[in-house]
N, C-alpha and C positions, 0 to 999 in steps of 0.2 A: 504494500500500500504506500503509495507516495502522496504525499499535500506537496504544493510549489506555492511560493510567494513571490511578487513584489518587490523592488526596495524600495524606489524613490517613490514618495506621494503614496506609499502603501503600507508601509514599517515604519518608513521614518519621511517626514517631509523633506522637500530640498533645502531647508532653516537649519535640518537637524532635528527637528521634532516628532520625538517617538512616538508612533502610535499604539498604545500600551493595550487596546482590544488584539490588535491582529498580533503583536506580541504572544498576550494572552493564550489567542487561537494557536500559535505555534506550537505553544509549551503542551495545549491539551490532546492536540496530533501526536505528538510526538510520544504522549502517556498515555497515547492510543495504539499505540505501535509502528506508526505511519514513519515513512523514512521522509523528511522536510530539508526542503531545496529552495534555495532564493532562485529564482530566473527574475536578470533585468536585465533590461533595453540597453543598461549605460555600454560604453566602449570600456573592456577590460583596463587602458591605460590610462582611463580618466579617472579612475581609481587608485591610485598609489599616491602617497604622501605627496611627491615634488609636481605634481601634474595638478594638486587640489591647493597648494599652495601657491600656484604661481597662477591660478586660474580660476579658483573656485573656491575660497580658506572657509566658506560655511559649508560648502557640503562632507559628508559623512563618508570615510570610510567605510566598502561594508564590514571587511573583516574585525572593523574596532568595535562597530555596533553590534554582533552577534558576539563578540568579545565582553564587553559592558553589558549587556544582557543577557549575558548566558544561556546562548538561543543554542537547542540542539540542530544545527542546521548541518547535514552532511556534505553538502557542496553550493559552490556557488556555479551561476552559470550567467559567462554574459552573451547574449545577442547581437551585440553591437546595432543598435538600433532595427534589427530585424526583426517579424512579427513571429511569435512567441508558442504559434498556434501549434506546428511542426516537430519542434522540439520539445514539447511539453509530450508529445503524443509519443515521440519516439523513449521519449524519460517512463513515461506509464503513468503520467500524471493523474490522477483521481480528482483531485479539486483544485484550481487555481482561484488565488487572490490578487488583481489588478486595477488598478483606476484609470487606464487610457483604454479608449471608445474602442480603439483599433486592433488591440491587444484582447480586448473580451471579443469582439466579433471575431478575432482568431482562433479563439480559444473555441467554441463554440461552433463553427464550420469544421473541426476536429474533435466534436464531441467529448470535449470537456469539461466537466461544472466548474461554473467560475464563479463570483462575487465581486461585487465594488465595495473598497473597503469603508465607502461614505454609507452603504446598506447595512452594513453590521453594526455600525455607530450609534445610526438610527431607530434598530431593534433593540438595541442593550436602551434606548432615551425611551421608549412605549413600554417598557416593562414598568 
């Protein structure tokens, strides 16, 4: 069983700000048995230390943030801006978690369950 997640605007905004449901949701996969994977859109090399500081100094590491959260997350995976639908499927993804339009209509013509992680926000507020 796999879950995939998000990072930017899904885990953590592009500020840096955690989103501590889909957090949450990670931790509960994973004490579910599920094997959890980040898949993001970013360019692997717009993630390292010298590329975020000379270009980017609020955005977030992933490796820091699954670090600082103690996310059991087995792998990361990046896309380099490619849609996400493909590789979830060839991964065995079971559920993805994404907030760009273009990413869930991929996910989905691949028969995927996906989520926006603005829909889960809103269920945890109606309770």
């Amino acid at each position: 069983m796999i879950a995939t997640f998000d990072f930017d605007d899904t885990l953590c905004s592009e500020e840096g700000v955690p989103n501590h449901e889909i957090i949450k949701l990670v931790k509960s996969y994973s004490q579910k048995g599920y094997k959890c994977y980040i898949v993001t859109a970013r360019n692997k090399s717009h993630d390292t230390k010298k590329w975020i500081k000379e270009n980017n100094p609020k955005r977030v590491r992933i490796s820091d943030f699954i670090n600082l959260f103690n996310l059991p997350i087995e792998k990361v995976y990046y896309t380099n801006h490619a849609l996400k639908g493909p590789l979830l499927a060839k991964l065995g993804s079971e559920v993805h978690y994404d907030d760009h339009e273009d990413q869930i209509k991929s996910c989905k013509e691949h028969k995927i369950k996906v989520y926006h992680p603005n829909n889960i926000e809103r269920k945890k507020k109606k309770k």
